[in-house]
C-alpha positions in Angstrom: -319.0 -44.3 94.6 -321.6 -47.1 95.0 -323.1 -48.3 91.5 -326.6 -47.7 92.2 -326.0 -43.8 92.9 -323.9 -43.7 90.4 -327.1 -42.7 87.6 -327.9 -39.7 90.2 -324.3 -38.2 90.7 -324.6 -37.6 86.7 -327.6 -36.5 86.3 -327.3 -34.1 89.1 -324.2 -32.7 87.3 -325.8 -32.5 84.1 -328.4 -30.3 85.6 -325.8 -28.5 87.1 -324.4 -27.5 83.9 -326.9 -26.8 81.4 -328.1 -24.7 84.5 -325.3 -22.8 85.0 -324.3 -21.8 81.0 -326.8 -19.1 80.5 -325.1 -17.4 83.6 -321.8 -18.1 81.7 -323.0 -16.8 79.1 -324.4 -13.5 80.9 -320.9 -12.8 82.3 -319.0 -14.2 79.6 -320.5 -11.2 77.3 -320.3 -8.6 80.2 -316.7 -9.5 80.9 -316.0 -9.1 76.8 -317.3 -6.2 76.6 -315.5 -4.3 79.4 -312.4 -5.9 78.5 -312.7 -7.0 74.9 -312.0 -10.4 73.6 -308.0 -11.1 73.8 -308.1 -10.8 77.5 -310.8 -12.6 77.7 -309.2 -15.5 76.1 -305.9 -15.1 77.8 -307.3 -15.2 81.4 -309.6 -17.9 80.8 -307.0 -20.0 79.3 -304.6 -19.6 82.6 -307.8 -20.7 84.0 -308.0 -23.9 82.5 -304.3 -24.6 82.4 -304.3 -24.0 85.6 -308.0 -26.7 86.6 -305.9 -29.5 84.5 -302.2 -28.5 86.1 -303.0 -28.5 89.8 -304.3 -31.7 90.5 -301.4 -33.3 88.9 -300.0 -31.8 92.2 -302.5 -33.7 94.3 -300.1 -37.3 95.7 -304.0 -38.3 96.2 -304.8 -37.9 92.2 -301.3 -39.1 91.0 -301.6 -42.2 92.8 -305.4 -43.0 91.4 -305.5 -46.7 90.1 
């Protein structure tokens, strides 16, 4: 990534996220309700197990200098 685009990329992801946590929010509390919280908690932590495990499969991301 280039230097001088490197002030966008962030601030485009930033955006991204404060814009996207109300809608996290919405179906976070839908999805507790319906299932209640210890599923909740228990799928979403595969989930992140899973986002920090499989790029440690990636020859691409273990070979990053």
């Amino acid at each position: 990534m280039p230097g001088d685009k490197l002030g966008r990329v962030i601030s485009l992801d930033t955006l991204g996220s404060f814009a996207m946590a109300p809608v996290g929010e919405i179906l976070g509390g839908i999805m507790t309700d319906r299932l209640g919280a210890g599923p909740i908690f228990i799928i979403f932590g595969l989930f992140n197990l899973l986002t920090v495990l499989l790029p440690l499969f990636v020859r691409e991301v273990r070979t990053l200098e």
